[in-house]
N, CA, C and O of each residue as an XYZ file, in Angstrom:
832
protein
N     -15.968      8.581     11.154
C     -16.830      7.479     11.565
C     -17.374      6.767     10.331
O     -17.484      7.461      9.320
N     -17.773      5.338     10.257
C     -17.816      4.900      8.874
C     -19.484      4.544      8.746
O     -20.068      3.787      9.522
N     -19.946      5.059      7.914
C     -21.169      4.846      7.575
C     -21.991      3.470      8.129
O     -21.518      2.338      8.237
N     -23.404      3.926      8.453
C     -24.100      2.715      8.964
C     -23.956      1.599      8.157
O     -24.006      1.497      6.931
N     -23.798      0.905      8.893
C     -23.408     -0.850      8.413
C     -24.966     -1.398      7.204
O     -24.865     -2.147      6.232
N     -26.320     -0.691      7.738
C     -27.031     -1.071      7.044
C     -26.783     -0.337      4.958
O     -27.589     -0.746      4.122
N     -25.925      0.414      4.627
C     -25.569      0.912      4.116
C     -24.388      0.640      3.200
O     -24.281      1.258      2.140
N     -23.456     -0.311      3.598
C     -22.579     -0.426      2.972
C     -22.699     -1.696      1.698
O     -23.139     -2.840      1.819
N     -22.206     -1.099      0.626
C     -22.216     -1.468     -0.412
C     -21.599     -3.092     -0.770
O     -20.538     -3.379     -0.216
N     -22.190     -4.061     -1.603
C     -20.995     -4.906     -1.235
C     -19.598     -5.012     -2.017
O     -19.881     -5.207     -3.200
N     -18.688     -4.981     -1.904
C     -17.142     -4.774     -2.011
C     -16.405     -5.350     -2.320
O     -15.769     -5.355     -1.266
N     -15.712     -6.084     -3.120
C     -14.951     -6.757     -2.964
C     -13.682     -7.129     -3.207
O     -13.742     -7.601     -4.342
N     -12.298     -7.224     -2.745
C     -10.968     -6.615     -1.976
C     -10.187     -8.263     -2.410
O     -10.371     -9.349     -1.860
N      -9.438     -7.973     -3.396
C      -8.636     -9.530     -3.790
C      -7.560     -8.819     -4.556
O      -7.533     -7.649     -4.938
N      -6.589     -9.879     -4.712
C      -4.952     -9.828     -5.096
C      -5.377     -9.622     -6.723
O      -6.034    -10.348     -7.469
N      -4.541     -7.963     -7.009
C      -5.145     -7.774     -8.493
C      -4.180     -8.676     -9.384
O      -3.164     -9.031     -8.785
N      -4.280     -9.033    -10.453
C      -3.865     -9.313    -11.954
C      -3.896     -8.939    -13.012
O      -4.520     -7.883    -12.913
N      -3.568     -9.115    -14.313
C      -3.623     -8.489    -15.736
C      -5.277     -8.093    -16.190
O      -5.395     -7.169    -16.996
N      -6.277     -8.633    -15.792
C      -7.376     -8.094    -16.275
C      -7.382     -6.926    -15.839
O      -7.709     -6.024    -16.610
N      -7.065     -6.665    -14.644
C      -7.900     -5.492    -13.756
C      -7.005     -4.004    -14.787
O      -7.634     -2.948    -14.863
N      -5.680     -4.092    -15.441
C      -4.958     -3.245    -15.784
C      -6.059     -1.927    -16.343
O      -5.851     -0.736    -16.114
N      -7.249     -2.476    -17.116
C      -8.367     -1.819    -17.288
C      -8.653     -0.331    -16.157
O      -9.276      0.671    -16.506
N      -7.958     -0.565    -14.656
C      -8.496      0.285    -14.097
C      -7.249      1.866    -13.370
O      -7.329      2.740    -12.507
N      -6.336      1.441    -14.313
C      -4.981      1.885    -13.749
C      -5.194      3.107    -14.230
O      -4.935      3.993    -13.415
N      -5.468      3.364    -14.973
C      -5.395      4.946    -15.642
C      -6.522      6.140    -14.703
O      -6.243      7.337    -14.636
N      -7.825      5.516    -14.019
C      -8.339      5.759    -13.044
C      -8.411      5.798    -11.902
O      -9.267      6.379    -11.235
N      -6.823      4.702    -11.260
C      -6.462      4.595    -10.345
C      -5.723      6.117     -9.847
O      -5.962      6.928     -8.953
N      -4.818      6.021    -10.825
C      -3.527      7.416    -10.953
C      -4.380      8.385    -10.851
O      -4.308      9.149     -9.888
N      -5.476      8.557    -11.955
C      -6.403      9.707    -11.612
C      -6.738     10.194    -10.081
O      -6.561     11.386     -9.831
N      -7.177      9.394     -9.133
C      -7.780      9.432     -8.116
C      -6.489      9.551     -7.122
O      -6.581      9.717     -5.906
N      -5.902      9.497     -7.475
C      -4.622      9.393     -6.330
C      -4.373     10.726     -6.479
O      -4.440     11.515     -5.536
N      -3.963     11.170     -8.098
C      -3.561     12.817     -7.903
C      -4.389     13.430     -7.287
O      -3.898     14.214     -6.475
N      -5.995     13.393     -7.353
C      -6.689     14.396     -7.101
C      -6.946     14.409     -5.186
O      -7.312     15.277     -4.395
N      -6.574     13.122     -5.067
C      -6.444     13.290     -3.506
C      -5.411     13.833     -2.738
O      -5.599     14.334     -1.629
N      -4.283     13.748     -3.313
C      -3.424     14.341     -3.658
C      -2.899     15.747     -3.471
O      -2.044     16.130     -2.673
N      -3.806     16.669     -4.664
C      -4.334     17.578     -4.608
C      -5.587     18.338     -3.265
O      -5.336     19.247     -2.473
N      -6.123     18.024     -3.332
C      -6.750     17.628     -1.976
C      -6.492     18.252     -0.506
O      -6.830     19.173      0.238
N      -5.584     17.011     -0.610
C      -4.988     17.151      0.614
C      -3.628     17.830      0.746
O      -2.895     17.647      1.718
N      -3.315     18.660     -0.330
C      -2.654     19.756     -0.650
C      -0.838     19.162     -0.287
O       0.175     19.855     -0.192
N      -0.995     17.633     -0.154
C       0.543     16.645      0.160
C       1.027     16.761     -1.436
O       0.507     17.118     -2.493
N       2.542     16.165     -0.924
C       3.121     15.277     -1.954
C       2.709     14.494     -2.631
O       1.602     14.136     -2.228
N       3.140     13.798     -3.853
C       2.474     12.583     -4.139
C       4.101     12.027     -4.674
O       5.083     12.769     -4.690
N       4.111     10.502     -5.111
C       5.433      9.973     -5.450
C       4.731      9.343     -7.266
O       4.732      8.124     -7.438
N       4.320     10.056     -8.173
C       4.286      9.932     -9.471
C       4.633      7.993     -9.784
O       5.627      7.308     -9.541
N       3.777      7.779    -10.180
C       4.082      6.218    -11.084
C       3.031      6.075    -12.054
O       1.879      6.507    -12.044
N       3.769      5.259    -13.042
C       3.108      5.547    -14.383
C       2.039      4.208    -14.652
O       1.852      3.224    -13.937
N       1.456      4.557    -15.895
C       0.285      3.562    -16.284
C       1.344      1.971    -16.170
O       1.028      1.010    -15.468
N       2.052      2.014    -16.660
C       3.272      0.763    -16.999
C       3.754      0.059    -15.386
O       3.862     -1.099    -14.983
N       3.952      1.340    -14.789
C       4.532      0.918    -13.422
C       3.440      0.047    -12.647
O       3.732     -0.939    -11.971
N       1.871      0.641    -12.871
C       1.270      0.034    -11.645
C       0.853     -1.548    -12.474
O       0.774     -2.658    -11.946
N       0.684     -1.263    -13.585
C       0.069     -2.295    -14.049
C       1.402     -3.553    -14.110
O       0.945     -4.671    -14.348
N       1.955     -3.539    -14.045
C       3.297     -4.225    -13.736
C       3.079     -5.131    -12.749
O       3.175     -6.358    -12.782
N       2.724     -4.270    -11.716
C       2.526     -4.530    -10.543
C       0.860     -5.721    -10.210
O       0.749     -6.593     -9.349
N       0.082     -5.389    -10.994
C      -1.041     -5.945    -11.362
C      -0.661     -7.572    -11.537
O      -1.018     -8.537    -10.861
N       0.201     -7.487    -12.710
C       0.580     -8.473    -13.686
C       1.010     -9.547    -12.932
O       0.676    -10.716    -13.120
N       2.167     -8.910    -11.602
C       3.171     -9.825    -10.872
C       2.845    -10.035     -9.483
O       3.631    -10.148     -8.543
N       1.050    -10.088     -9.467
C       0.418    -10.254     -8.395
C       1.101     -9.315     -6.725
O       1.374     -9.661     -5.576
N       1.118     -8.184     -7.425
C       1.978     -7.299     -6.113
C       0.966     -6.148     -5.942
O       1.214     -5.083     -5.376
N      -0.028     -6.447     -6.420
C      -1.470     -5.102     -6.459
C      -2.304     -5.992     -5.504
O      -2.290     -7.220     -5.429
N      -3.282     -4.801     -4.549
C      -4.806     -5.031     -4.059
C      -5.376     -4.240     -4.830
O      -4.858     -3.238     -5.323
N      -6.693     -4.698     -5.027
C      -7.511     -3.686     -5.897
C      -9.269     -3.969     -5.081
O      -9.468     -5.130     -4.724
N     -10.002     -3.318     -4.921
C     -11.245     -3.221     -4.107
C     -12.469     -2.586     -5.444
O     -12.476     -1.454     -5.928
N     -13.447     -3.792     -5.790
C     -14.162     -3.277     -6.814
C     -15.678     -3.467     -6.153
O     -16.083     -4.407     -5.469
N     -16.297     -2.416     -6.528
C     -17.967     -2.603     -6.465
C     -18.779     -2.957     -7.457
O     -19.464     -2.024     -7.876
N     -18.999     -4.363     -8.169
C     -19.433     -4.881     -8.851
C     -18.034     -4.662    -10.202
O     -16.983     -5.288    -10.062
N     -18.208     -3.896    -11.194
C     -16.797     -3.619    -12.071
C     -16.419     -2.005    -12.475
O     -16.069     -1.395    -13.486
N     -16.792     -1.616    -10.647
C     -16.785     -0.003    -10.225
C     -15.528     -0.278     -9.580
O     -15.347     -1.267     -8.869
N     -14.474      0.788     -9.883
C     -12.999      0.651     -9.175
C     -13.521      1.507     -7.778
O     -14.333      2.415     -7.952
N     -13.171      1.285     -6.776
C     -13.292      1.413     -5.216
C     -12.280      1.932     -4.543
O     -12.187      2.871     -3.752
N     -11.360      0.983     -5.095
C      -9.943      1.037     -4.432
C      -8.581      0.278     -4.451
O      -8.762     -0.937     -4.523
N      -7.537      0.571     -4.417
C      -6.338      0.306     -4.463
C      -5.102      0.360     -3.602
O      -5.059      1.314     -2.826
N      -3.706     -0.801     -3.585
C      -2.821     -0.236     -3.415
C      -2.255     -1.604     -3.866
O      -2.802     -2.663     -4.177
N      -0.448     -1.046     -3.763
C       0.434     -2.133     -4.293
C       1.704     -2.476     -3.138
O       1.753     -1.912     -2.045
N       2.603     -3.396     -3.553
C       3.589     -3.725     -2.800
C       4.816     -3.772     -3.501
O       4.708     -4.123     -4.676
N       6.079     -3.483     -3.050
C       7.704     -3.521     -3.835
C       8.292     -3.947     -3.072
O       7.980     -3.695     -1.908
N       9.433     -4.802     -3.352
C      10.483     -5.116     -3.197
C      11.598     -4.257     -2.599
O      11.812     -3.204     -3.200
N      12.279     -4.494     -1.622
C      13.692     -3.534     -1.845
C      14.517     -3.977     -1.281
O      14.231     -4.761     -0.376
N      16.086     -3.628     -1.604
C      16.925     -4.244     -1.277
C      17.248     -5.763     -0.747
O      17.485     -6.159      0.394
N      17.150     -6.632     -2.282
C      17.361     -7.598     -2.035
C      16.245     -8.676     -1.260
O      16.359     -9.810     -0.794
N      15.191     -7.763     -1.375
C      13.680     -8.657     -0.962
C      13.957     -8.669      0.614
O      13.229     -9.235      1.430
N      15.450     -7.760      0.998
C      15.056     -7.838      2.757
C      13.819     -6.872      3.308
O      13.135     -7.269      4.251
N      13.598     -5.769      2.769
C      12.679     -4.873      3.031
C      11.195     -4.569      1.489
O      11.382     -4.537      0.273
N      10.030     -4.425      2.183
C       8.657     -4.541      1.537
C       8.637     -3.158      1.880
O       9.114     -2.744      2.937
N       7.841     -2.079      0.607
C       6.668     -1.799      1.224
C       5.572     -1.290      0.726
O       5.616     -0.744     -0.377
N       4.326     -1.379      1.481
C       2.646     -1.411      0.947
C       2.892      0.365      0.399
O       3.446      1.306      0.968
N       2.283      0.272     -0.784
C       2.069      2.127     -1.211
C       1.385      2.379     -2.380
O       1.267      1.606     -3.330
N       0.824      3.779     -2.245
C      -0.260      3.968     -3.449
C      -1.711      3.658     -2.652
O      -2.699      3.684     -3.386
N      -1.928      3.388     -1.329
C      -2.887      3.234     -0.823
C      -4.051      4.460     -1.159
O      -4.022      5.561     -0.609
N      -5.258      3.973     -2.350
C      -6.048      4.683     -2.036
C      -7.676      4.582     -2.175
O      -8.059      3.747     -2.993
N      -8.513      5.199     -1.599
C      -9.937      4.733     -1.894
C     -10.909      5.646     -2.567
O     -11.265      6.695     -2.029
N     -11.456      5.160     -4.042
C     -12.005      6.136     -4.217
C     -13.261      6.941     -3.581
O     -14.211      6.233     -3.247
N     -13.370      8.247     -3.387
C     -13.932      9.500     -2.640
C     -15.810      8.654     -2.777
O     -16.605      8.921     -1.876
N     -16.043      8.163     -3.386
C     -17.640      7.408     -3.382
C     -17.607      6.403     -2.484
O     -18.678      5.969     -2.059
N     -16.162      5.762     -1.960
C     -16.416      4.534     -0.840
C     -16.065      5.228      0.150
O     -16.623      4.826      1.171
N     -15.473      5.989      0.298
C     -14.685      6.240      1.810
C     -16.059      6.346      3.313
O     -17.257      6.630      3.281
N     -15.409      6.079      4.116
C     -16.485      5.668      5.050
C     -16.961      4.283      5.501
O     -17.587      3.958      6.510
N     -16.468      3.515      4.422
C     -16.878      2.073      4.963
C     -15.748      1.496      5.197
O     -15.789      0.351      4.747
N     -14.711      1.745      5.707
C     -14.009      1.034      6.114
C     -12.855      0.081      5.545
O     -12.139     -0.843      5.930
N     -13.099      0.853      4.402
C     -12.532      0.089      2.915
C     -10.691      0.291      2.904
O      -9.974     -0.512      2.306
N     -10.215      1.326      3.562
C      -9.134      1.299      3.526
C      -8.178     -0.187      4.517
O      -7.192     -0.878      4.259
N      -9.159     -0.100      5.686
C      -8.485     -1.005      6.645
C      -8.542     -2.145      6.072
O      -7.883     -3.084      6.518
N      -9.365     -2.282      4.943
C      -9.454     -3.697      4.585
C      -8.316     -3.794      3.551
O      -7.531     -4.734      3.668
N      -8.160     -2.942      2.586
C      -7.056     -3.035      1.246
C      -5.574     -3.100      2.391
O      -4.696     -3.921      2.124
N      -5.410     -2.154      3.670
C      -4.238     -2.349      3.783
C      -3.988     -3.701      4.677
O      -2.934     -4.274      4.955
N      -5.087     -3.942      4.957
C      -4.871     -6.160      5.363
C      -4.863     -6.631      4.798
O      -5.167     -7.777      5.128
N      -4.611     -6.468      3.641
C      -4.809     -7.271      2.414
C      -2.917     -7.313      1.595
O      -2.116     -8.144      1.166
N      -3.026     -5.903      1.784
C      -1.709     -5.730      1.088
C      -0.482     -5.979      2.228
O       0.684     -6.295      1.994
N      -1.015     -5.776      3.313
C       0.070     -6.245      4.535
C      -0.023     -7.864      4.495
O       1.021     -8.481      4.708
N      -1.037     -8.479      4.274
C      -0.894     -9.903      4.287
C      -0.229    -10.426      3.080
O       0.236    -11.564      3.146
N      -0.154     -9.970      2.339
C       0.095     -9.932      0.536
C       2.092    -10.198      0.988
O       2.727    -11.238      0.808
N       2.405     -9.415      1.339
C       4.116     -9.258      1.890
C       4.367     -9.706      3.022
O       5.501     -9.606      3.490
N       3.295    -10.327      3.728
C       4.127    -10.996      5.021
C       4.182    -12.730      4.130
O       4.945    -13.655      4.410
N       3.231    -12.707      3.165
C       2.937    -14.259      2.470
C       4.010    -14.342      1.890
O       4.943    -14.978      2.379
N       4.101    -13.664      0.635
C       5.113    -13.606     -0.275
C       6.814    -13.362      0.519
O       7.754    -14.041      0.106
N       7.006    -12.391      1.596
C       8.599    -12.592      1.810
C       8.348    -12.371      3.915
O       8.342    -11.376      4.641
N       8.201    -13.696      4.153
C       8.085    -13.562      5.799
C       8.789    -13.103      6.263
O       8.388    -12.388      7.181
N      10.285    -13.132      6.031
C      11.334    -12.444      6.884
C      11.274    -10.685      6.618
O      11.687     -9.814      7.384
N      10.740    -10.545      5.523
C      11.402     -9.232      4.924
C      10.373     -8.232      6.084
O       9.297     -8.415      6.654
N      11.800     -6.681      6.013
C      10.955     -5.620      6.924
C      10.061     -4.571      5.872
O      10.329     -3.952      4.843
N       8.649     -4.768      6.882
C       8.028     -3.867      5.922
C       7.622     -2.233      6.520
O       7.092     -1.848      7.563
N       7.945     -1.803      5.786
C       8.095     -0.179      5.823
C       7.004      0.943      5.228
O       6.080      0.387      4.636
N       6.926      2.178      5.254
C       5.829      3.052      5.031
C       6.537      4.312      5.157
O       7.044      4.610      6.239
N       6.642      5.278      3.892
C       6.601      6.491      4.355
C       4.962      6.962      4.094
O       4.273      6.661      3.119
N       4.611      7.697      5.142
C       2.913      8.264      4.660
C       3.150      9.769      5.696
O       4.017      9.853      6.566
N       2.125     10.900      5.331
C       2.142     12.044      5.767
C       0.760     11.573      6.492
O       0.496     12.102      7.572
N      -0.187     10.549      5.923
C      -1.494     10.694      6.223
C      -1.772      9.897      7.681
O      -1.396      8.756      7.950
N      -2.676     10.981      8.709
C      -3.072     10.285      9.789
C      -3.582      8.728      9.757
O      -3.288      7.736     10.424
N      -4.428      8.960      8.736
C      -5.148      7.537      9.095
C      -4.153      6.430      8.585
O      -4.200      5.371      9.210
N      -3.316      6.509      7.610
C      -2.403      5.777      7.099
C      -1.377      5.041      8.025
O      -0.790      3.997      7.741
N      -1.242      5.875      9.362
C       0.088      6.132     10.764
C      -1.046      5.351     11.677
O      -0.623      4.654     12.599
N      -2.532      5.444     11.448
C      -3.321      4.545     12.385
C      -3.467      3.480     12.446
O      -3.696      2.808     13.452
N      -3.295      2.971     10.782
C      -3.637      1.780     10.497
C      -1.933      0.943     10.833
O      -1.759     -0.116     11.435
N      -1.016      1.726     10.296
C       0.014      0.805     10.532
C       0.447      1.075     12.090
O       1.557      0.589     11.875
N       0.493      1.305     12.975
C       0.383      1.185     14.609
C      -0.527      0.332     14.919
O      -0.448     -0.059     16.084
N      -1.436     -0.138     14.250
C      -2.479     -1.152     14.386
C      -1.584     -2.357     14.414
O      -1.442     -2.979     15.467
N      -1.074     -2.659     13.490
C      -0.826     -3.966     12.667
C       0.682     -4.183     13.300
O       1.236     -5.278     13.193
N       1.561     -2.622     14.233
C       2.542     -3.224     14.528
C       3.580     -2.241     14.466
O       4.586     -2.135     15.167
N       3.016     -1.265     13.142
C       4.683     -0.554     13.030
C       4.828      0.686     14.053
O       4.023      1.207     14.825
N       6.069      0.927     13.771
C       6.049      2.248     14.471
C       7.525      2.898     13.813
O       8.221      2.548     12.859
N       7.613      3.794     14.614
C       8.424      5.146     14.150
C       9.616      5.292     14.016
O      10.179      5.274     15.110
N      10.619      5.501     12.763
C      11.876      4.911     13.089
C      12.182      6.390     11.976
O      11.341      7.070     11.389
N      13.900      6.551     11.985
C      14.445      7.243     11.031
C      14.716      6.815     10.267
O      15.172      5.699     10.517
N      14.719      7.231      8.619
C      15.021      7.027      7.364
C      15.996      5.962      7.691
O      15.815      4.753      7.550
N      17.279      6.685      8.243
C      18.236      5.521      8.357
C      17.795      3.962      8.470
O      18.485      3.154      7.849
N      17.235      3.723      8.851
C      16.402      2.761      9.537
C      15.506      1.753      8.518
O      14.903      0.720      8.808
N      15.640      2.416      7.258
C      14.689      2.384      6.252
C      15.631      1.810      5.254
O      16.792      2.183      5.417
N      15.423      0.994      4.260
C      15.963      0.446      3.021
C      17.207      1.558      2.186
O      16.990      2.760      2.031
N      18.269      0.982      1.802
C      19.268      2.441      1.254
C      19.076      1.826     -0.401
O      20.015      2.011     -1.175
N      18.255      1.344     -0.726
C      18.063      1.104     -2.196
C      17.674      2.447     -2.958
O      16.777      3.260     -2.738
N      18.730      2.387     -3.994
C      18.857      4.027     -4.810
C      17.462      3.812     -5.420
O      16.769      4.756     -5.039
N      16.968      3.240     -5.958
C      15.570      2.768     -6.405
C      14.642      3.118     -5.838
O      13.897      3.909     -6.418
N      14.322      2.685     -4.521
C      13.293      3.048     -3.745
C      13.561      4.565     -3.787
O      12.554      5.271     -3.843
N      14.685      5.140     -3.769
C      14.236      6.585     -3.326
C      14.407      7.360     -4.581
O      14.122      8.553     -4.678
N      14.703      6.905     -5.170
C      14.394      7.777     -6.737
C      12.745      7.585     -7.066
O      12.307      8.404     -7.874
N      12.046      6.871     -6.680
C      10.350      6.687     -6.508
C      10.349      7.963     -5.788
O       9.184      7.825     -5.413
N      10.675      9.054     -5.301
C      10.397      9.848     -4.449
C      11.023     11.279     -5.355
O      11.408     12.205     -4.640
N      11.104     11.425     -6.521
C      11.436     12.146     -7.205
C      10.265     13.063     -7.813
O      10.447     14.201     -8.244
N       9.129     12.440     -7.781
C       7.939     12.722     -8.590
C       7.296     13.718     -7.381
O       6.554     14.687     -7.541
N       7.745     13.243     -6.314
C       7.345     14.287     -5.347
C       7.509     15.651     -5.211
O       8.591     16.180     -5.464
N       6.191     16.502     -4.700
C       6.356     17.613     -4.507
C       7.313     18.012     -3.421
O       7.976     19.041     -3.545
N       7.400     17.350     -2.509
C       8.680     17.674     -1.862
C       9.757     16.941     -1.613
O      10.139     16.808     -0.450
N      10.393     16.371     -2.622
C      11.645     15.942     -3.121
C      12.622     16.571     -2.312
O      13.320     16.151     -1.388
N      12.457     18.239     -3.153
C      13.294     19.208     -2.417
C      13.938     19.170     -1.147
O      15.124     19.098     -0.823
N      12.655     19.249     -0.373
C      12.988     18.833      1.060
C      13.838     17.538      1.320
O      14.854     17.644      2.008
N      13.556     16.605      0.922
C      14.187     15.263      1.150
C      15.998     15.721      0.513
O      17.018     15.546      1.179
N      15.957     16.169     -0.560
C      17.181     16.187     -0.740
C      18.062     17.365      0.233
O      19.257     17.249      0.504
N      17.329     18.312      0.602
C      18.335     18.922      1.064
C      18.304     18.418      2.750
O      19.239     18.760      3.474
N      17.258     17.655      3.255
C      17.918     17.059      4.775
C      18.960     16.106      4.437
O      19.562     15.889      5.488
N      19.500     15.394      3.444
C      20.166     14.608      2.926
C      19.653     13.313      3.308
O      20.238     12.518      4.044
N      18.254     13.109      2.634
C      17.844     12.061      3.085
C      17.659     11.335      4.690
O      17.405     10.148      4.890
N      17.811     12.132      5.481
C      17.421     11.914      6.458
C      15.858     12.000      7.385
O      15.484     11.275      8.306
N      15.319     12.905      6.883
C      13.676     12.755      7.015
C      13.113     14.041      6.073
O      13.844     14.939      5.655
N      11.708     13.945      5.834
C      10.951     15.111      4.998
C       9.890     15.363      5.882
O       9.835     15.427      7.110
N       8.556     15.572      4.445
C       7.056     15.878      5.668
C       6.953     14.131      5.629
O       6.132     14.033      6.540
N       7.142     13.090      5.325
C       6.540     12.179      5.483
C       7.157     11.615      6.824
O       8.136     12.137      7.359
N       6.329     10.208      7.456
C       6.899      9.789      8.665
C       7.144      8.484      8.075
O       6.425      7.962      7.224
N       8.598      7.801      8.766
C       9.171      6.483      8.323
C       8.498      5.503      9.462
O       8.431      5.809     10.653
N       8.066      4.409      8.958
C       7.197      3.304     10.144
C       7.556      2.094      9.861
O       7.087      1.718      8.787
N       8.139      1.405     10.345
C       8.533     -0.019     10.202
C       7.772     -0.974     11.138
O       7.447     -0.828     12.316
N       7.514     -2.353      9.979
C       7.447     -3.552     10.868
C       8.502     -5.032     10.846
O       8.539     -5.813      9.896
N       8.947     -5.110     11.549
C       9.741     -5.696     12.163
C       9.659     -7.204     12.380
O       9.886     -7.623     13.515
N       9.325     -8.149     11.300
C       8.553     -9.854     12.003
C       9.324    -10.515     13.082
O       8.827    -11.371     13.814
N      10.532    -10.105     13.162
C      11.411    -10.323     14.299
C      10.552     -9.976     15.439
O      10.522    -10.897     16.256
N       9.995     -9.173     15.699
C       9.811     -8.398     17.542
C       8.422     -9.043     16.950
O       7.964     -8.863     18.078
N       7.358     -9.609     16.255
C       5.996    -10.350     16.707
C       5.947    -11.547     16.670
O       6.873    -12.270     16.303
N       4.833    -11.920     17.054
C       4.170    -13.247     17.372
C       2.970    -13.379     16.843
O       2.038    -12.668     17.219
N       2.818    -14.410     15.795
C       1.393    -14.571     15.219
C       1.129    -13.085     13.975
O       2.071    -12.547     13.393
N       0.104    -12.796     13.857
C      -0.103    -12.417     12.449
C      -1.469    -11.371     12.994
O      -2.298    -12.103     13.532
N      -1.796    -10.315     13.002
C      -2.093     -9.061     13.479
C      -3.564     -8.753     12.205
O      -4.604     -8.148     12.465
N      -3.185     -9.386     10.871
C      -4.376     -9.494     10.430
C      -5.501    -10.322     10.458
O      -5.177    -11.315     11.110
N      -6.864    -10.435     10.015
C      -7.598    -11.656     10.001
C      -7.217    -13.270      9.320
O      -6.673    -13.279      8.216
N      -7.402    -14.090      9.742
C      -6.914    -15.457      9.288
C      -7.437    -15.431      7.916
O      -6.631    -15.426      6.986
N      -8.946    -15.411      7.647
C      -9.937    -15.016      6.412
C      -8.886    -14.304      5.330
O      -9.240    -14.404      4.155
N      -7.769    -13.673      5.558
C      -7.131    -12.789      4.645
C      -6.130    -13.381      4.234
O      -5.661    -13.384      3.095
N      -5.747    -13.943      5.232
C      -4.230    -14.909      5.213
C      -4.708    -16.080      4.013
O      -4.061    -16.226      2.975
N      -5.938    -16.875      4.338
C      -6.465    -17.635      3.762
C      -6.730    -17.172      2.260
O      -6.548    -17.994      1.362
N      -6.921    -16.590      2.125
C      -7.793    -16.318      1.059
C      -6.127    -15.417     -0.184
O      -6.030    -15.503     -1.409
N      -5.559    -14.992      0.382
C      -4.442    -14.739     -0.458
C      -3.316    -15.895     -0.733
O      -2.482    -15.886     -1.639
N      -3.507    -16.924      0.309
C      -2.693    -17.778      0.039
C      -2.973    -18.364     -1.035
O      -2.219    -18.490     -2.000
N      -4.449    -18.891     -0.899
C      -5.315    -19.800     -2.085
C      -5.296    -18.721     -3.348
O      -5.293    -19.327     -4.419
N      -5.285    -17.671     -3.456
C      -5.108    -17.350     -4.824
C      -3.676    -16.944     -5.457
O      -3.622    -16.710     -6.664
N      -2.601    -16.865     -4.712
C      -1.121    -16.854     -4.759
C      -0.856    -18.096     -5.621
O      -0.612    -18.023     -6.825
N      -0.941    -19.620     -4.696
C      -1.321    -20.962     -4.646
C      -1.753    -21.394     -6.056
O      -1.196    -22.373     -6.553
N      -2.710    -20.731     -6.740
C      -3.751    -20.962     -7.760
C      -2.822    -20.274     -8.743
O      -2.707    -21.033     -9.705
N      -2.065    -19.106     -8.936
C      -1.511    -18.726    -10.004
C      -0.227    -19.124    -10.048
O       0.432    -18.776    -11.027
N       0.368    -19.892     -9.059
C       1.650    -20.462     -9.557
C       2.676    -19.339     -8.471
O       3.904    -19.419     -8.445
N       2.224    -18.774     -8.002
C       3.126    -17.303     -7.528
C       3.877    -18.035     -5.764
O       4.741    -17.371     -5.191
N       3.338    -19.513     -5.091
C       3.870    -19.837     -4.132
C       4.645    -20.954     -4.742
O       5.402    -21.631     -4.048
């Protein structure tokens, strides 16, 4: 349940860039230890990788004044037909306000802006992760089903259970595969406010 509304901090959740790179090394931090945690897998990416990602406007980042909050990013695959949102995480001082649903409307609006046709995808082990995207649309499909870019799944090497993945032969692990599909909707599942507001700063850096 997310903390009383009279309570919540103010937040604020925009398309990261090269300044923010400042917060990547604390990002990774917080991911392992949740990580850890929650006693899952994790898929390893480096200081270079996320900040990359920063650079080429493919990051959300969620700051409390120039307190890191929260994060996640977006990739490419195969040929820009398939997206998907990952690295979703919030640091353990915000959780409760609601902060995740907001980074992943952010980063789902981020890839429906940037490639409309493309399918966007999710492997996640985490409940709330499977809540939020059934929200917005996706649902449950087999690997098959999922991008065959050697790339994308060599990102899955850093994982603790790799193992597993390799010996189903890539056919499923502990994580669950969730696709969205812009073909089978109508209209746009996030807030307009989000749509808006990533367009105008996409718009502003040259990136539309």
């Amino acid at each position: 349940m997310d903390k009383n509304t009279e309570e919540i901090p103010h937040i604020e959740v925009l398309v990261a860039d090269a300044s923010h790179e400042k917060y990547v090394d604390t990002i990774l931090d917080t991911i392992r230890e949740a990580a850890k945690k929650r006693g899952t897998g994790i898929a390893e990416r480096t200081h270079e990788y996320v900040a990359t990602k920063m650079k080429e406007s493919k990051a959300v980042i969620a700051l409390h004044g120039d307190v890191f909050a929260g994060f996640s990013y977006i990739e490419t695959w195969g040929n820009k037909e398939y997206v998907t949102t990952s690295g979703l995480i919030v640091h353990p001082d915000y959780q409760g306000y609601g902060l995740a649903k907001r980074i992943k409307d952010y980063t789902f609006t981020l890839a429906r802006v940037r490639w409309p046709e493309a399918k966007i995808f999710s492997l996640t082990s985490g409940d709330a992760v499977m809540k939020m995207n059934t929200q917005l649309g996706y649902y449950p499909v087999s690997f098959q089903q999922l991008t065959d870019d050697e790339a994308f799944w060599r990102g899955c090497e850093g994982c603790t259970n790799f193992p597993i993945l390799q010996m189903k032969q890539r056919k499923f692990c502990i994580c669950t595969g969730m696709l969205y599909d812009p073909k089978k909707h109508k209209g746009e599942p996030t807030p307009i406010e989000v749509f808006q507001d990533v367009i105008k700063v996409l718009t502003k850096r040259g990136v539309m």
